[in-house]
N, C-alpha and C positions, 0 to 999 in steps of 0.2 A: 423512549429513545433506545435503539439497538447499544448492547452490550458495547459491540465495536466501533459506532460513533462515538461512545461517549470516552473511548482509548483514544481514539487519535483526536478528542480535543483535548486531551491530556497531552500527548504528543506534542501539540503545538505548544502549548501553553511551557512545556518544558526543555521547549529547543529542539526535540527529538524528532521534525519533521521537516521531511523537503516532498516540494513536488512539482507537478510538471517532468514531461519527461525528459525534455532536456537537462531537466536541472536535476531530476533522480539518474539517469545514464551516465552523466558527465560525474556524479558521486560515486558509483559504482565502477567504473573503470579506474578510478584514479589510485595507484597507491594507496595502501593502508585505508582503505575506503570503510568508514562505519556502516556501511547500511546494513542492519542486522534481516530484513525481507522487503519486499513492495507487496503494497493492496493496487490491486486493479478497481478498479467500479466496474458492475455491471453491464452498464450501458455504456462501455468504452468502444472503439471502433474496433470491427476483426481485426484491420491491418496493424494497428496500434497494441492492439493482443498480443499480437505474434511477434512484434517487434522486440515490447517488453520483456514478454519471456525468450527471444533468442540472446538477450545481453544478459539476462539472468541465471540462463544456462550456461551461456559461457564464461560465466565470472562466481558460478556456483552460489546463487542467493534464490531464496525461495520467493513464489510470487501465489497471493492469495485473495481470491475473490471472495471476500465475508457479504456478496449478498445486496449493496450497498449501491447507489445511483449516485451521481453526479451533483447532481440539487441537495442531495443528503451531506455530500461533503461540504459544499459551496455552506451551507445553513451550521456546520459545524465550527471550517475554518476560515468564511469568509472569501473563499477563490474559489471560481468553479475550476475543478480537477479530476481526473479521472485516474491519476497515476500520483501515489506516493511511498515515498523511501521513509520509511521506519529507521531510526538511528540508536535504537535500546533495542538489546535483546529481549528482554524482560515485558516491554511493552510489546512487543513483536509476535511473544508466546500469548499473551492475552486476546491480542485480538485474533487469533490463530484460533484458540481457544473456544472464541464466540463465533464463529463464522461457520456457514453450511458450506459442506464440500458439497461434491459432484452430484451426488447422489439425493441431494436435499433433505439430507440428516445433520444434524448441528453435532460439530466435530467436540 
């Protein structure tokens, strides 16, 4: 199992996950908001991409695709999702960590 899967079943397991995008946006906007970054999936929609990182930009939180499909998260945390809010910093670095950027080098 990828590095970064097996962080966000950490995540859940620790309270440290929200997702869906309503329910990561509506975290993100609110006052004193914990979300330390968002993971996107892969095979998220373009529109839903762009959506993501326009609230992310304007509310200053990083957003990171580690590589990761949908069925992959669905098989970690049980919901299929393509958008979730990390709420640990710490957690947040790690799967940062394990994740391929742009280039398809593991960061």
């Amino acid at each position: 199992m990828k590095k970064s899967l097996e962080t966000i079943g950490l995540c859940r397991r620790a309270g440290k996950l929200i997702f869906g995008f309503d329910a990561v946006k509506d975290e993100i906007i609110k006052p004193g908001s914990k979300v330390s970054g968002v993971i996107i999936a892969d095979d998220l929609s373009e529109k839903t991409k762009k959506e993501v990182n326009f609230i992310c930009g304007k509310y200053n939180r990083e957003v990171v695709a580690p590589g990761i499909e949908m069925e992959e998260i669905k098989g970690v945390i049980g919901k299929f999702t393509g958008i979730l809010g990390i709420l640990d910093d710490g957690l947040f670095r790690s799967i940062k960590k394990h994740s391929i950027n742009r280039s398809g080098d593991i960061e």
